[in-house]
N, C-alpha and C positions, 0 to 999 in steps of 0.2 A: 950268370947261370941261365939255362935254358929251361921253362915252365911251363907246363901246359895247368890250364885250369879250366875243370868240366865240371858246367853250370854257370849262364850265367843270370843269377839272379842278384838281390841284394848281395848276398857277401861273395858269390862268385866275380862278379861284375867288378866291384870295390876292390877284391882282393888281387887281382885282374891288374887291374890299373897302377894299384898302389907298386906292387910288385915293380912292374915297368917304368913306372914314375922313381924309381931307386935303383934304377938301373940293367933289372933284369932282361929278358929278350922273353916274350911272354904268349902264347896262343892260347887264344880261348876258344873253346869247345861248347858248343850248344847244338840239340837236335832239334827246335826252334825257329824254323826256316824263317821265317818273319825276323823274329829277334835279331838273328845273325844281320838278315839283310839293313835292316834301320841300323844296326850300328856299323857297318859296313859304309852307308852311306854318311856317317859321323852323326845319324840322330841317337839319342840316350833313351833307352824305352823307361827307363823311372827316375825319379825326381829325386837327385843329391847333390846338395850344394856341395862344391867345385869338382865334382866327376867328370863332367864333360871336360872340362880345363886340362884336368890332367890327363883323359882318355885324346883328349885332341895332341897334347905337349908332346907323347907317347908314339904317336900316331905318325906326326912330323918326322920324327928320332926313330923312324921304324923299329918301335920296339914294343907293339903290341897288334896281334891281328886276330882277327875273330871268321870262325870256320863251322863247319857240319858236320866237317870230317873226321870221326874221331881215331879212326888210323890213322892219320895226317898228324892228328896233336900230340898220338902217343908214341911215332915214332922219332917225332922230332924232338923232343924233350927227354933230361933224364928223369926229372923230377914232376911229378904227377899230383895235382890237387883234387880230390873230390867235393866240389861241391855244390851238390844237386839238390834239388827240395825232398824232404822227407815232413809231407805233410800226415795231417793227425787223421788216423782212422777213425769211426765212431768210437771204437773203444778208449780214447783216449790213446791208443800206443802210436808209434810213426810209422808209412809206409815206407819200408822200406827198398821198394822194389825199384827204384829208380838208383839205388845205389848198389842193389846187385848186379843188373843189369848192364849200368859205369865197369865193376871190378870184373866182370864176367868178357868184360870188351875188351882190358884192359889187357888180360890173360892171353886171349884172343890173339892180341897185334902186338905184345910187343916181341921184340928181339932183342935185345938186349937188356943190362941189367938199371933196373928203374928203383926210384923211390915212389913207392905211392903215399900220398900223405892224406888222411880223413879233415875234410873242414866239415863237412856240414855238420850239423848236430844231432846227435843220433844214440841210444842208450848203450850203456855200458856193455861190455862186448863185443859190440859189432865192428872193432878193428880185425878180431879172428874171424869173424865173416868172411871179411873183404879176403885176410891173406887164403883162405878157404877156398874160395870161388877164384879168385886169381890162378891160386894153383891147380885149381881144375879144369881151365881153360888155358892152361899155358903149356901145351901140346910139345914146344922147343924147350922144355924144363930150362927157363933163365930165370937167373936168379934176381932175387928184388928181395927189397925190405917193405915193410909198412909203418908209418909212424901215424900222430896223434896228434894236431893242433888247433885246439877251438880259437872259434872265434869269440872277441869282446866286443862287437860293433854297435853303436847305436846309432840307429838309423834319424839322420838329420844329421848325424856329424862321424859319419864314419869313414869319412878319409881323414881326418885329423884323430880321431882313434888308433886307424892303422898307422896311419906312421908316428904319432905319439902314447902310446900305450902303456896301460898300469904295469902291466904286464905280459911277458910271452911265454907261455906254456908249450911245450915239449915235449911228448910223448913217444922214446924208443925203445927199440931192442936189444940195440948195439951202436956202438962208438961209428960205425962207418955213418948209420943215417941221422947220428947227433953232431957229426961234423958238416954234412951237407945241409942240415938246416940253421945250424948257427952260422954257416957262411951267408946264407939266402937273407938273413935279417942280420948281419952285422951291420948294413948301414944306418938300422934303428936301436938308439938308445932306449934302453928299456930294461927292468930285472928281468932275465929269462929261468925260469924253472924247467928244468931238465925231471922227467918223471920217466914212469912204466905207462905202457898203453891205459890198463883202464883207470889211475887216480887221473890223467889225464882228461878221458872222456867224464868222469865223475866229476871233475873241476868244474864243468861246464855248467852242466844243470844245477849243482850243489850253488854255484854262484847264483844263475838265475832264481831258482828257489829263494834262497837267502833274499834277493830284491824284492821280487817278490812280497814275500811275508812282510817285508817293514812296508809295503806299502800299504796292505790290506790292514798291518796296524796300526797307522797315523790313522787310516780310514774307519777303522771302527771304534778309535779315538773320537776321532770329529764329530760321531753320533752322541758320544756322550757329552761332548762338550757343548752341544746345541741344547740336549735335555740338560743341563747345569748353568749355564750360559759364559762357560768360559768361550776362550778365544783358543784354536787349534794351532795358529798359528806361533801364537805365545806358547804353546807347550811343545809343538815342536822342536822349535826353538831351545826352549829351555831340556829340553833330550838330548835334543844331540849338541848342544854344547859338552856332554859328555863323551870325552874321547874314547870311551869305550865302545858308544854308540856312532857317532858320529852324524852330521844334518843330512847325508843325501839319500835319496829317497823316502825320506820324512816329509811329502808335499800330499797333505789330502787334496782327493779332487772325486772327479765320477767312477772311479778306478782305470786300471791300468789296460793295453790294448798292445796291438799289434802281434806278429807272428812267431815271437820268442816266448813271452811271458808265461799266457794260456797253452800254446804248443808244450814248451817245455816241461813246465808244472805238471802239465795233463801226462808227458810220458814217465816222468819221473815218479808220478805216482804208480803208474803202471808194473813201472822195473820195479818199485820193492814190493810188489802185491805178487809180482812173480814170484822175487824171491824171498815168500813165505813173510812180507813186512809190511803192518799197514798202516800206512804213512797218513795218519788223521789230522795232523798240523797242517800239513800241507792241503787236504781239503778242504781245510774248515779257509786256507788263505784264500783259495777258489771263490768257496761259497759267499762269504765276505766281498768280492769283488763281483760278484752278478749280485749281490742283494745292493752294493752302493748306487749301481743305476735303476733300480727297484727303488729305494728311497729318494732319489734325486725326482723320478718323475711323482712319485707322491709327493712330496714337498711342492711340487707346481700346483698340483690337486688344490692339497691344502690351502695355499693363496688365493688360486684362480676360481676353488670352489669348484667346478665344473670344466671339467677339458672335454666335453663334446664340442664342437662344432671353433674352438677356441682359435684364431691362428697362434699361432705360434711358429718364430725366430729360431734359426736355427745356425750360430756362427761357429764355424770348425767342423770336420768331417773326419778327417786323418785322426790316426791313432796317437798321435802328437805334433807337435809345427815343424818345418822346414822336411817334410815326407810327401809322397803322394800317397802313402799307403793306407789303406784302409783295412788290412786285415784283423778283424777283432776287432773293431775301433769299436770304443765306447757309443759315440752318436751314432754310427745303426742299430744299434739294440737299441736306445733312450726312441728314437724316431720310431722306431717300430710298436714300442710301449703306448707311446704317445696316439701312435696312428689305433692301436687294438681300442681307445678310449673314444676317438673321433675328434680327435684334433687334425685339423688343415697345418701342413708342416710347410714353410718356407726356410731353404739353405741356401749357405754360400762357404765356399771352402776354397782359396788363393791354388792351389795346385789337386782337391781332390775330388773335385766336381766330376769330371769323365767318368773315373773309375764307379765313382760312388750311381751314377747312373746305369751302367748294368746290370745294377742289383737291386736300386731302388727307384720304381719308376714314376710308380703315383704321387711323387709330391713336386714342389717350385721350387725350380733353381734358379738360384739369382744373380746375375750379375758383379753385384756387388754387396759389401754388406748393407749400406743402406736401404736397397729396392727388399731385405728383408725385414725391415721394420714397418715400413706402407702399412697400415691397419691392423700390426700386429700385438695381439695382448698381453704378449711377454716376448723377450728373446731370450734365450739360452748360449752361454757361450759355452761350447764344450773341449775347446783345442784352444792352445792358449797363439797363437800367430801376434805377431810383435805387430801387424796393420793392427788389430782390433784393439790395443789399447789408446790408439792415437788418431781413433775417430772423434769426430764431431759431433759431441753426446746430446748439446744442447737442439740440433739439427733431428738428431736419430728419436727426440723427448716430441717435438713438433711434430714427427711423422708414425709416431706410435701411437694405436687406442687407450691402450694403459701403458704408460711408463715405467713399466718391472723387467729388472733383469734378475736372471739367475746364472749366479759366475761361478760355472762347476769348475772350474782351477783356481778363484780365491785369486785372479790375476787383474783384474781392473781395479783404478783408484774408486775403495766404497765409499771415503767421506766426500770428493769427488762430486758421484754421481748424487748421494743424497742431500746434498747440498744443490743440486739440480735441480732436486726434485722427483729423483725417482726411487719407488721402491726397491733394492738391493737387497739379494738373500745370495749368501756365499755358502761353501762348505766348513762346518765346524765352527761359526760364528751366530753367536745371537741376531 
């Protein structure tokens, strides 16, 4: 099958690759002039373990090229991906003008009869949008369909997502564009759910929501368990061994990050306040999640007594490990907190040191994570990376003023380190 995909970001990019790496014949479409040209020249403008491998395997196999042209991608394919960023307006809703703009192109150039298929994420409705604006730019009245397929990716493993998946969801009209997309993914195993456009789009957020929520609930779990002096971990545990619950996303930490969770929550709230519903569960998961890195840096307080002038350790950046991303990440806010108190902030983050530098300038980056322990009064690990638990603790106790850590993912050996010698404060633990 011939595919064009426009956008490429996170899941344009993945979705991009994977496609081709399954055998599709794939163009990818960005207006991006930079973008195109790094990956033109086979650099990966963001960090996903084995994307390059397969955007390279692909590339070999002439079965993936990346272009500007978006008449070029829409005429060469029948089937058509949107997906573009629709980031968050202050209001909390998404803009969407990067995806009228796609359908209004798309309307534009083609000629003959296309599938246009919605990836990004976007609130309920905006498949009639798209067919809207298509049809009012498509001057040659050819015919097309529109379909519906979110995406499930998470970032740090989502090429192994895509092509092994909970799930495939489906969104048509008609038989003619639910035959063309179950051909495009028969060579992935996976239950496919065949729907109508909007339970489709509703799957999306309805999922992310639901994650969500149990996050923010393990998380305001943890606070009671600290005022009690249970163990969060133990209750976890003993939750979701209930199969009705089940354990994932049962991991207290400083809360939750990156450009799905906060994005989508924030539009989801949106859509039912439009339509006349006021979604307070779902703010209260919000509010809960900006007040956990609110608690995490008073809990430093509390120990350290005074965060003026304190240094303070700073390991992880990324909104979680194996990402470069930093959207919404937990450690810019906590750094920011920390810095409004006058603490001296030293970081280090395995892949998010660059990014995190255009946005944050006044503090020290480091090398490595040890050169952030040099005369520091605590470290904070905020991102859980598989280096930092296989450092050399008894080294990092020698090179710190106080040897206190605080492990906001509950991810380092505690008896471990206090058996070292160092003060250890976790989430949800005495």
């Amino acid at each position: 099958m011939e595919i064009t995909i426009i956008g490429t970001g996170y899941v344009g990019l993945t979705t991009g690759a994977c496609f081709a790496h399954i055998g599709h014949k794939v163009i990818c479409v960005d207006n991006d002039e930079r973008k195109i040209d790094l990956l033109n020249k086979g650099i990966i403008p963001i960090y996903e373990p084995k994307l390059d491998e397969i955007i390279e395997e692909a590339k070999r196999k002439n079965l993936i090229s990346f272009t500007t042209d978006m008449a070029y991608g829409v005429k060469n394919s029948k089937v058509l991906f949107i997906a573009v960023g629709t980031p968050p307006k202050e209001t909390g809703e998404p803009d969407l003008s990067y995806v009228e703009n796609v359908a209004s192109q798309i309307g534009e150039h083609m000629d003959s009869y296309r599938l246009i298929v919605e990836k990004s994420t976007v609130p309920v409705k905006t498949a009639q949008w798209i067919r809207t604006t298509i049809a009012r730019f498509n001057k040659k009245n050819v015919d097309f369909d529109v379909a519906v397929n979110p995406e499930f990716l998470r970032e740090g493993s989502a090429v192994d997502d895509f092509l092994n998946p909970d799930r495939i969801v489906i969104g048509v009209e008609n038989k003619r564009a639910e035959e063309i997309l179950l051909e495009i993914y028969k060579p992935i195993k996976a239950p496919i759910l065949i729907t109508d456009l909007t339970s489709a789009e509703l799957i999306k957020h309805a999922s992310n929501a639901f994650l969500a929520m149990k996050i923010s609930f393990i998380n305001a779990i943890s606070i009671i368990c600290e005022k009690t002096g249970a163990d969060v971990e133990m209750v976890a545990k003993g939750v979701g061994l209930d199969k009705r619950i089940g354990p994932h996303f049962l991991k207290a930490g400083v809360g939750y990050g990156g450009f799905c969770f906060p994005k989508d929550l924030a539009a989801f709230i949106k859509i039912a306040e439009e339509l006349g519903y006021d979604f307070r569960l779902l703010k209260e998961v919000a509010n809960i999640n900006e007040k956990q890195k609110e608690y995490f840096v008073k809990k430093m307080e509390r120990v350290l007594w005074n965060l003026k002038d304190k240094i303070i350790g700073i390991w992880g950046l990324s909104f979680k490990p194996n990402t470069d991303d930093i959207r919404f990440a937990p450690a810019l806010d906590i750094i920011n907190l920390l810095k409004k108190e006058g603490a001296k902030i030293k970081a280090y983050d395995p892949k998010a040191m660059e990014k995190t530098k255009e946005i944050i300038k006044d503090i020290t980056y480091c090398d490595n994570p040890y050169d952030v322990c040099k005369d520091a009064d605590c470290v904070a690990l905020i991102t859980e990376w598989e280096e930092f638990a296989n450092l050399d603790f008894e080294k990092i106790k020698s090179l710190m003023r106080q040897p206190i850590i605080f492990d906001g993912r509950n991810f380092l050996d505690k008896e471990k380190l206090i058996n070292l010698g160092f003060h250890y404060y976790g989430i949800g633990k005495k």
